[in-house]
N, CA, C and O atoms as CSV, one atom per row, in Angstrom:
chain,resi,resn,atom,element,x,y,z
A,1,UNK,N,N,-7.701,50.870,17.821
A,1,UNK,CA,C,-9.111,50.549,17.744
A,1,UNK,C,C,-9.899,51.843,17.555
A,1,UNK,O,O,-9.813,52.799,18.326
A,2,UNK,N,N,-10.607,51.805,16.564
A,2,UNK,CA,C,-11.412,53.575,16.110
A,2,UNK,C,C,-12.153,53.886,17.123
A,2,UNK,O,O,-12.109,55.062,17.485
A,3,UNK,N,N,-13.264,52.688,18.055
A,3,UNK,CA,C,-14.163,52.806,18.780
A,3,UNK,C,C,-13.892,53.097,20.458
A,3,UNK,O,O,-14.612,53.155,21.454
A,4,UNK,N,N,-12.228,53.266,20.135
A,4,UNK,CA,C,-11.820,52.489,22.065
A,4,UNK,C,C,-11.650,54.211,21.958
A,4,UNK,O,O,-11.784,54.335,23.175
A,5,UNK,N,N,-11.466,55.610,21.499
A,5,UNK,CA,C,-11.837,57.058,21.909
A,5,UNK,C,C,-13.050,56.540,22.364
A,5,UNK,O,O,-12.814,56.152,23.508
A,6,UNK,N,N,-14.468,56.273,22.037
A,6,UNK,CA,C,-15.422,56.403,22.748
A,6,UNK,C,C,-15.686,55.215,24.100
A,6,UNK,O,O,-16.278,55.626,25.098
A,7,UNK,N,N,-15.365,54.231,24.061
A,7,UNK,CA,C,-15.499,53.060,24.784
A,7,UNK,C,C,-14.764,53.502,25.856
A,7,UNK,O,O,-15.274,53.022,26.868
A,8,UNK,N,N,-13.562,54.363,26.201
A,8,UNK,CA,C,-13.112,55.029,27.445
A,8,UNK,C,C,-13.609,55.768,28.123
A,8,UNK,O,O,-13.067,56.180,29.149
A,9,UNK,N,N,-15.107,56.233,27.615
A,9,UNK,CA,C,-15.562,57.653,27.615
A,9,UNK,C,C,-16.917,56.777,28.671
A,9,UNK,O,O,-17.435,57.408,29.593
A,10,UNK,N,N,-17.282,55.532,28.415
A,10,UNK,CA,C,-18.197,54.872,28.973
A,10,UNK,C,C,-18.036,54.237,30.610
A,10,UNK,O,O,-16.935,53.733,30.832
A,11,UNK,N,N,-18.743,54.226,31.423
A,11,UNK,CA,C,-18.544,54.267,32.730
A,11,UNK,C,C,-18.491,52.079,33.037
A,11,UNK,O,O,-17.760,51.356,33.713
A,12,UNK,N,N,-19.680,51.815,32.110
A,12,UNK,CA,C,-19.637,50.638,32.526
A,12,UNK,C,C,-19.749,49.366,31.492
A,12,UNK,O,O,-19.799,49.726,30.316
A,13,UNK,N,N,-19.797,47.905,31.711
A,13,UNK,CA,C,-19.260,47.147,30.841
A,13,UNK,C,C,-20.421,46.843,29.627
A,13,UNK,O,O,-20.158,46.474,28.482
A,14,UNK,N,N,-21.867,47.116,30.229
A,14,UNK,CA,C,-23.156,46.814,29.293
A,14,UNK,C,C,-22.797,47.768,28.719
A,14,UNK,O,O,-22.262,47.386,27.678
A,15,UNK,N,N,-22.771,49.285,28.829
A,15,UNK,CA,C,-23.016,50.422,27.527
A,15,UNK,C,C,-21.586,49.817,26.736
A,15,UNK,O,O,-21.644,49.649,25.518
A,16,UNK,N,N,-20.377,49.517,27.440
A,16,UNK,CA,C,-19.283,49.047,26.331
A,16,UNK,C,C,-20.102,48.115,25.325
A,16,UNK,O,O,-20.542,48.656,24.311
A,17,UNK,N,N,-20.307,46.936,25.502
A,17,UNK,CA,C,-21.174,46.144,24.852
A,17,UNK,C,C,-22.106,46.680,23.752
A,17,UNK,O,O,-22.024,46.489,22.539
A,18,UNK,N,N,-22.984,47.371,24.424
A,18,UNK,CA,C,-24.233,47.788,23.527
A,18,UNK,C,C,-23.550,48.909,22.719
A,18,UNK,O,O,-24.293,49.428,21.886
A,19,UNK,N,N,-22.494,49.317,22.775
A,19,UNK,CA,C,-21.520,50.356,21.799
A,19,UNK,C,C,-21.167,49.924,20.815
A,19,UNK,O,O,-21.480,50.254,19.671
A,20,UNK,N,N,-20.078,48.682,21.381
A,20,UNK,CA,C,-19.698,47.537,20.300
A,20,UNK,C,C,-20.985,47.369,19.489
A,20,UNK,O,O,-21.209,48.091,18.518
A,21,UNK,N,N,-22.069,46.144,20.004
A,21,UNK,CA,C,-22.849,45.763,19.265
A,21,UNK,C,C,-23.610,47.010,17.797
A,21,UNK,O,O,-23.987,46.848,16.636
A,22,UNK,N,N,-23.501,48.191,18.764
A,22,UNK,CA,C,-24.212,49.566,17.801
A,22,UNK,C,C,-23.147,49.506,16.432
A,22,UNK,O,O,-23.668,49.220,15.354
A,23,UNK,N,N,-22.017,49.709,16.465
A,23,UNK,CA,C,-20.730,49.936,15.838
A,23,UNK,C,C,-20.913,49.013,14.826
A,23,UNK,O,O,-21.108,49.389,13.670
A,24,UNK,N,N,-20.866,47.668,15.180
A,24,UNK,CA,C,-20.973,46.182,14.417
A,24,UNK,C,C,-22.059,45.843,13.906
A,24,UNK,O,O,-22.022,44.721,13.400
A,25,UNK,N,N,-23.592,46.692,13.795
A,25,UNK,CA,C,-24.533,46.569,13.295
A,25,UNK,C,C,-25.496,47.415,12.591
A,25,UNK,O,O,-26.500,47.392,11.880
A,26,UNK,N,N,-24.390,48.406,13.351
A,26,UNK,CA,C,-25.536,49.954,12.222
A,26,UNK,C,C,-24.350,50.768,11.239
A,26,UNK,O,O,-23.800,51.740,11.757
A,27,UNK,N,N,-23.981,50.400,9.919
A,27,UNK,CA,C,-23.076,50.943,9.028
A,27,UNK,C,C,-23.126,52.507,9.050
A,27,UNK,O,O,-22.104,53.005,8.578
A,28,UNK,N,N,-24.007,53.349,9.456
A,28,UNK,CA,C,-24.379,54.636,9.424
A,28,UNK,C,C,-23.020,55.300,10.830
A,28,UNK,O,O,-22.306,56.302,10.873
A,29,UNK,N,N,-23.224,54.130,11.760
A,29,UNK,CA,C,-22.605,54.205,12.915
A,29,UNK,C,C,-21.615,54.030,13.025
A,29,UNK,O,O,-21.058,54.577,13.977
A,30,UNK,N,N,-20.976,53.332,12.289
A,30,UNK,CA,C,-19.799,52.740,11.970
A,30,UNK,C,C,-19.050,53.765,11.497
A,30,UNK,O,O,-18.172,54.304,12.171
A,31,UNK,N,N,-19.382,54.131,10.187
A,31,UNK,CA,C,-18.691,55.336,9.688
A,31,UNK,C,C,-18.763,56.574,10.229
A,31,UNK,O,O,-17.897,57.318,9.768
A,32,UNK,N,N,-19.593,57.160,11.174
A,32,UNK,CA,C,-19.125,57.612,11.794
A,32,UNK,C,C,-18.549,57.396,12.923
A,32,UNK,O,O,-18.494,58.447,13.561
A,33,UNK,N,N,-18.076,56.488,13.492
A,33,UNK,CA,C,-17.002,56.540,14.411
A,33,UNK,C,C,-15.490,56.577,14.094
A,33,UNK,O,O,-14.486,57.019,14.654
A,34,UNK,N,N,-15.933,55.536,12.282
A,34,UNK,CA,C,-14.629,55.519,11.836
A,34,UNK,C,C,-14.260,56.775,11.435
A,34,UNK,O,O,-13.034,56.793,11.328
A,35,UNK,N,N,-14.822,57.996,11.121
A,35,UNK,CA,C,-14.331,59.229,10.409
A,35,UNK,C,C,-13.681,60.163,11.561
A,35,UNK,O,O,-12.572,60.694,11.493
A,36,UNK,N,N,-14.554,60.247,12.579
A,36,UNK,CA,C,-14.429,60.659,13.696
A,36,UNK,C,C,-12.942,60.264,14.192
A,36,UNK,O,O,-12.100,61.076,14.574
A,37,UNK,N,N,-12.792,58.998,14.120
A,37,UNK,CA,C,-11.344,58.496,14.403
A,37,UNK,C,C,-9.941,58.735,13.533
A,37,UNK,O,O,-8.861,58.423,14.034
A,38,UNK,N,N,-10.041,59.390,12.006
A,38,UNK,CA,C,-9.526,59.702,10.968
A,38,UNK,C,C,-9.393,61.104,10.882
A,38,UNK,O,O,-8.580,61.725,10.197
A,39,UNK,N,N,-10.333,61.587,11.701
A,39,UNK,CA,C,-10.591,63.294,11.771
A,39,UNK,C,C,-9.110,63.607,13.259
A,39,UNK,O,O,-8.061,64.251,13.223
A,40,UNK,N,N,-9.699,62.870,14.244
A,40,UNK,CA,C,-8.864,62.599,15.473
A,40,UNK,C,C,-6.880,62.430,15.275
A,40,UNK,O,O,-5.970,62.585,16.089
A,41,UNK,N,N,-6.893,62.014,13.653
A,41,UNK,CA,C,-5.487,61.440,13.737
A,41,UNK,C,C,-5.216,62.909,13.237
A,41,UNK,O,O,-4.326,63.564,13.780
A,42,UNK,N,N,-5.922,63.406,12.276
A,42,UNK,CA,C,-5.892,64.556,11.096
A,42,UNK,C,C,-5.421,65.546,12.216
A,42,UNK,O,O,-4.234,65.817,12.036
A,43,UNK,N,N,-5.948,66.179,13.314
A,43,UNK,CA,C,-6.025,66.821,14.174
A,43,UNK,C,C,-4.664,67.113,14.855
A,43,UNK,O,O,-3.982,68.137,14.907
A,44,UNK,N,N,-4.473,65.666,15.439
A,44,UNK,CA,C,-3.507,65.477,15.787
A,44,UNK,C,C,-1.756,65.732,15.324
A,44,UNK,O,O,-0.713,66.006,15.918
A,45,UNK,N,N,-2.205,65.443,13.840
A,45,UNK,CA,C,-0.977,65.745,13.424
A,45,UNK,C,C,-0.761,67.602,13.124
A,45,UNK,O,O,0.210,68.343,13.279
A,46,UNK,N,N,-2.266,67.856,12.607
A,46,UNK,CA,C,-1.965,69.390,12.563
A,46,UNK,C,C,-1.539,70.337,13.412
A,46,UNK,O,O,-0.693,71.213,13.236
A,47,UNK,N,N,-2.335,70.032,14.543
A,47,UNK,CA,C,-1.628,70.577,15.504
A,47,UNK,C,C,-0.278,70.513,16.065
A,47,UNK,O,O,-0.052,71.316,16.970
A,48,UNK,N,N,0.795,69.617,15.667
A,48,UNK,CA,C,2.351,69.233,16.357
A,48,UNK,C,C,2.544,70.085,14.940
A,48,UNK,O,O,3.576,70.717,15.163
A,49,UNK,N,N,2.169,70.381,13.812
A,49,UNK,CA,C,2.748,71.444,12.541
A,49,UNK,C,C,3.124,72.709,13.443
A,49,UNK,O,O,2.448,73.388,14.217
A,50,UNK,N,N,4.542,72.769,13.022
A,50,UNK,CA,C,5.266,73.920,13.456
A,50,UNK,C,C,6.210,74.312,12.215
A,50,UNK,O,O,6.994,73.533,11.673
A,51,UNK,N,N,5.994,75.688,11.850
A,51,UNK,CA,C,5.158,77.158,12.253
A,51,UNK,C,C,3.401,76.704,11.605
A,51,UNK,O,O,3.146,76.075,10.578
A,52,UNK,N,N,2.466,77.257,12.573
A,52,UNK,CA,C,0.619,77.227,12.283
A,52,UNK,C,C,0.984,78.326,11.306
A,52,UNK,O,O,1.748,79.278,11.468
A,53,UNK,N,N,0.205,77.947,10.174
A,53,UNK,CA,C,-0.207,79.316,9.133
A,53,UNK,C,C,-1.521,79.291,9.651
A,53,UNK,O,O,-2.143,78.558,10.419
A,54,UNK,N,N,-1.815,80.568,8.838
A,54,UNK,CA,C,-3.301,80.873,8.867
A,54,UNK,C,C,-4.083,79.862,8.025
A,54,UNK,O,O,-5.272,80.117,8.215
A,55,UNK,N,N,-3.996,79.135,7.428
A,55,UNK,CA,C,-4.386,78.611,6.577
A,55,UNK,C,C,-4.403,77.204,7.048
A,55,UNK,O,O,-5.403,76.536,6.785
A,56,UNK,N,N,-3.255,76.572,7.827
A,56,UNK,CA,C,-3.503,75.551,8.846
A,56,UNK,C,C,-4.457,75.559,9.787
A,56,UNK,O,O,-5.333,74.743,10.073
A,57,UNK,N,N,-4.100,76.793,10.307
A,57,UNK,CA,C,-5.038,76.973,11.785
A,57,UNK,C,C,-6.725,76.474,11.425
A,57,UNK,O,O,-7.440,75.722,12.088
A,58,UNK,N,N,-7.086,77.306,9.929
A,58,UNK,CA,C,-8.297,77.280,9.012
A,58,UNK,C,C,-8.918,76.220,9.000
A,58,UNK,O,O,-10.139,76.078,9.062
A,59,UNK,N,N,-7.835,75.145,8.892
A,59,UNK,CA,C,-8.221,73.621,8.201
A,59,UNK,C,C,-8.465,73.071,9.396
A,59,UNK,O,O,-9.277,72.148,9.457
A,60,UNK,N,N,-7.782,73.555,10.604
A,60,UNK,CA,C,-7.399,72.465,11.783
A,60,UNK,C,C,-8.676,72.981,12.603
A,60,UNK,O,O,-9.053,72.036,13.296
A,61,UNK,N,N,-9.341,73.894,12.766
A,61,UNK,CA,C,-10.934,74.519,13.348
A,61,UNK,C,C,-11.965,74.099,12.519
A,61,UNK,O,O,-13.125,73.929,12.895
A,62,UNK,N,N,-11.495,73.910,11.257
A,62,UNK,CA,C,-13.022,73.332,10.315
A,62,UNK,C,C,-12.762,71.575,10.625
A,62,UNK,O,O,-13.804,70.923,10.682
A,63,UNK,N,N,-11.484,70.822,10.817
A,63,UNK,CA,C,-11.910,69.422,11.034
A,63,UNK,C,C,-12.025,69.304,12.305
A,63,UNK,O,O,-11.659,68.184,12.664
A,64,UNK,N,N,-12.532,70.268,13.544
A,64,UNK,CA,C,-12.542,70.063,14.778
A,64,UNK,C,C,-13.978,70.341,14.451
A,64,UNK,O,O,-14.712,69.355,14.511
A,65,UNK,N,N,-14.327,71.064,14.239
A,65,UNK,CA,C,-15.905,71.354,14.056
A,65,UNK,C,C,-16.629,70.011,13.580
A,65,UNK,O,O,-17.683,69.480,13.933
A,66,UNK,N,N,-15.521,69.622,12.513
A,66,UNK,CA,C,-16.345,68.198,12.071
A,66,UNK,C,C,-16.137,67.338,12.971
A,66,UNK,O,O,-17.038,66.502,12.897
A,67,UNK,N,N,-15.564,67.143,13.627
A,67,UNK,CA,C,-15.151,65.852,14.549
A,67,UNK,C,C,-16.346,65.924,16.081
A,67,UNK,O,O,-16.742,64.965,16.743
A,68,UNK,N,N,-16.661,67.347,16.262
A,68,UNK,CA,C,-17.319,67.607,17.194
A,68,UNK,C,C,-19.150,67.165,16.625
A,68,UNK,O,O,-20.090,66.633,17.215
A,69,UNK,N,N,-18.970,67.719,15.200
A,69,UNK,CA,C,-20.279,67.905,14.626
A,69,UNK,C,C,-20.402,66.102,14.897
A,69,UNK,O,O,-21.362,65.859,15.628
A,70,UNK,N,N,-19.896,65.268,14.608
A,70,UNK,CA,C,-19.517,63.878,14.513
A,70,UNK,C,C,-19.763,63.122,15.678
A,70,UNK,O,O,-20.343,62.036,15.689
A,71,UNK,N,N,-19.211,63.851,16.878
A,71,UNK,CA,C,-18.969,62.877,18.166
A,71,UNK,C,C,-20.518,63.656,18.762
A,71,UNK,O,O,-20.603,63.233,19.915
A,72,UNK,N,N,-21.369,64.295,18.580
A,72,UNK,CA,C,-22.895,64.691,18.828
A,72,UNK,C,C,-23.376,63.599,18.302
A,72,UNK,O,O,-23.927,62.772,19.028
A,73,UNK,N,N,-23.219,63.353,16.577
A,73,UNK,CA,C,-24.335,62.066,16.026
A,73,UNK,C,C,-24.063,61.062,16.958
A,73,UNK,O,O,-25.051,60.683,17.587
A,74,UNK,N,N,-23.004,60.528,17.221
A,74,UNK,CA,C,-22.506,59.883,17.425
A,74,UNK,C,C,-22.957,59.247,19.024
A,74,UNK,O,O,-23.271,58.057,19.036
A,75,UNK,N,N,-22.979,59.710,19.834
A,75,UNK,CA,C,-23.583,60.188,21.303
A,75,UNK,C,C,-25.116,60.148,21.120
A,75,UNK,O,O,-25.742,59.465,21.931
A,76,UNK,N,N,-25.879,60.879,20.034
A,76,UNK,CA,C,-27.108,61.442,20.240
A,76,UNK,C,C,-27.673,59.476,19.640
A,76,UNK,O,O,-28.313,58.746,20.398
A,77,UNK,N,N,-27.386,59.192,18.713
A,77,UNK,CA,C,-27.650,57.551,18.230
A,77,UNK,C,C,-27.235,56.217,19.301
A,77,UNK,O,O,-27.679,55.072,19.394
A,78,UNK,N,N,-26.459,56.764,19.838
A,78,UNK,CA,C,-25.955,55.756,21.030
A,78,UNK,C,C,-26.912,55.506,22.258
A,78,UNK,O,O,-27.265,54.476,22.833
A,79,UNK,N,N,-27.304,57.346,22.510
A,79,UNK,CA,C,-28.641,56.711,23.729
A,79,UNK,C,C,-29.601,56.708,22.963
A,79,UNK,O,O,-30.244,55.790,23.473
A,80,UNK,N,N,-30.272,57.086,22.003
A,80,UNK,CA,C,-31.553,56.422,21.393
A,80,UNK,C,C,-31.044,54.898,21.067
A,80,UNK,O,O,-31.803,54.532,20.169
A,81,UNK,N,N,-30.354,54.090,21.283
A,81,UNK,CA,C,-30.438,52.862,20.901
A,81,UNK,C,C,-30.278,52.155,22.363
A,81,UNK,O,O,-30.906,51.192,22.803
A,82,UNK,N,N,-29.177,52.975,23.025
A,82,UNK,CA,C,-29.460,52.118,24.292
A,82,UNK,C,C,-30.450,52.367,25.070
A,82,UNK,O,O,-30.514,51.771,26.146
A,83,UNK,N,N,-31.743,53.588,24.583
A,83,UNK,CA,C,-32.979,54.092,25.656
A,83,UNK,C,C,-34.126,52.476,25.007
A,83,UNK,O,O,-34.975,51.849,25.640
A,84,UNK,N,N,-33.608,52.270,23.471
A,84,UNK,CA,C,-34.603,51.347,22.804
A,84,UNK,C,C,-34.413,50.002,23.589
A,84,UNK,O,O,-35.340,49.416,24.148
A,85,UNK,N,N,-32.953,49.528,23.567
A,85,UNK,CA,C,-32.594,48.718,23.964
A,85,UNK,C,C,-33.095,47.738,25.489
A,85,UNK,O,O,-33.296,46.568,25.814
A,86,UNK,N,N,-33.119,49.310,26.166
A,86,UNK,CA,C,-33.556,49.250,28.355
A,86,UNK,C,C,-34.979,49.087,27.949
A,86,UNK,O,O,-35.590,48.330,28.703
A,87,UNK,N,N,-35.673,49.578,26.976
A,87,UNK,CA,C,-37.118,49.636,26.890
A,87,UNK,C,C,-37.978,48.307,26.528
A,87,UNK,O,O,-39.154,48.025,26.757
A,88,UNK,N,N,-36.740,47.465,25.749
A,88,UNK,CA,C,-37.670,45.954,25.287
A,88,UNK,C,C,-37.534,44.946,26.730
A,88,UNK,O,O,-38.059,43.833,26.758
């Protein structure tokens, strides 16, 4: 599941919900969770690469940067929707 990295990260069952619902209704949101989750596998495998070149190491710090740059939007859109959400 692309969304269950962040849905573990959540303490209780409404923000799960209002995550889901964000995910399943804002396409902007979507893709980034889904890339984020594609970046996560990318990562993963680079790092178990044995021998690291320099040139790995290169690739494997620029898609961490993205994944980080990623899981900020990602976070920063989640409480502006659930601050909108507590507010109606």
């Amino acid at each position: 599941m692309k969304k269950g990295l962040f849905l573990k990260e959540l303490q209780n069952e409404k923000d799960k919900k209002l995550f889901i619902e964000l995910y399943e209704n804002d396409e902007n949101f979507k893709e980034w969770v889904d890339k984020h989750y594609e970046l996560n596998v990318k990562t993963d495998k680079l790092e178990k690469h044995n021998p690291m070149t320099p040139s790995l190491e290169m690739e494997l710090e620029q898609l961490k940067r993205e994944k980080l740059h990623l899981k900020d939007l990602i976070w920063n859109k989640f409480n502006e929707y659930k601050q909108k959400v507590e507010n109606n």
